[in-house]
N, C-alpha and C positions, 0 to 999 in steps of 0.2 A: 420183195420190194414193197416198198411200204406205200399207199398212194391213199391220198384225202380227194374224191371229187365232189365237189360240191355240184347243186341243181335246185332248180325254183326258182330264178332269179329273170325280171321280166319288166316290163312298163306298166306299169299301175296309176291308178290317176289319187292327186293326195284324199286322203281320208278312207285307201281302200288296203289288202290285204295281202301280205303273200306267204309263201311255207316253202322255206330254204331248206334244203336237205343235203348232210355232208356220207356221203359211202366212203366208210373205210375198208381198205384192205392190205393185207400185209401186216396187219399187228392185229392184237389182242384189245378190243375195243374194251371190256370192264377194266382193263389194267390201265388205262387210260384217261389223263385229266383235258376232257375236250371243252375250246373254246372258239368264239366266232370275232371276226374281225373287220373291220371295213375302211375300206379311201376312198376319198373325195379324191377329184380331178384338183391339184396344185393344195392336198394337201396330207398330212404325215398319215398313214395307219391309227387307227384307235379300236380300243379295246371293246366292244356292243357286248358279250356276252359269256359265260363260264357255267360249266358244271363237273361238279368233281368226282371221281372213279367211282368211291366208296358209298360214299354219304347221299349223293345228289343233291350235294350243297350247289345250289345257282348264286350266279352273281353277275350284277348288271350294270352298265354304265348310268351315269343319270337322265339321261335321252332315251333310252332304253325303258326304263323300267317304267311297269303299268302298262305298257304296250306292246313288248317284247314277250317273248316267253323260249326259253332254252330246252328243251329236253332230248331224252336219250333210250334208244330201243337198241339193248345191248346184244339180243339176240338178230339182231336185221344188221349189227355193225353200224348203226345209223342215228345222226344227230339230228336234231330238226332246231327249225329258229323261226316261229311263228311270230309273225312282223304285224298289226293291224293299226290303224289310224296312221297309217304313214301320211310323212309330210314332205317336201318336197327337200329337206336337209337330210332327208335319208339316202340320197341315192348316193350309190358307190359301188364300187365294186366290195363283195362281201366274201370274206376270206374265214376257213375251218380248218383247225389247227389242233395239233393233242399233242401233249407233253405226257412223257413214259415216267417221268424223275419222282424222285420220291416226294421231294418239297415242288412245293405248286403256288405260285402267285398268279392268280388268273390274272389280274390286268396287265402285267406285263409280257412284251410280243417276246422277249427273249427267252422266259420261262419253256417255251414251244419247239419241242424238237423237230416237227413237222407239219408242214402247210400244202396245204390245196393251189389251186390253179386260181381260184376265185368265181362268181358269177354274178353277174351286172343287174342293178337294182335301178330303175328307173323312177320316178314319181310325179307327175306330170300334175301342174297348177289346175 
């Protein structure tokens, strides 16, 4: 049984930091193209972040980037998603997701054969 849980996720005040962590288990985490996701309250999923099996090709939304950072300890099963200067359009619940398939489009949620529970990002003015 394949499970993504994510952790890190917490109230921070804006311009401070946090280190989301997604535990896989159940699958083969190097065979995997894992990315990170997140929703606002009244609004759609969007894509924050991607890195890929092989290569550790990252790739980031444009809110993201410069301040995000992706990476991946293949031997812990464990993705991280190091957040710093957040701002108060951060908070969401933040979602860890890995796609097995051979073709991989990181920005899109449907590329993703499997998703976490999510864990809440808070950012207080």
């Amino acid at each position: 049984q394949v499970q993504l849980v994510e952790s890190g996720g917490g109230l921070v005040q804006a311009g401070g930091s946090l280190r989301l962590s997604c535990a896989a288990s159940g699958l083969i985490l190097p065979n995997c193209d894992m990315g990170w996701f997140r929703q606002a309250p009244g609004k759609e999923r969007e894509f924050v972040a991607a890195i890929s099996r092989s290569l550790g090709l990252k790739y980031y939304s444009d809110s993201a980037k410069g301040r995000f950072t992706i990476s991946r300890d293949n031997a812990k099963s464990t993705v991280y998603l190091q957040m710093n200067s957040l701002k108060p359009e951060d908070a969401a619940v933040y979602y860890c997701a890995a796609n097995i398939a051979d073709e991989f489009r990181p920005r899109f949620e449907g590329e993703y054969d499997y998703w976490g529970q999510g864990t809440q990002v808070t950012v207080s003015s």
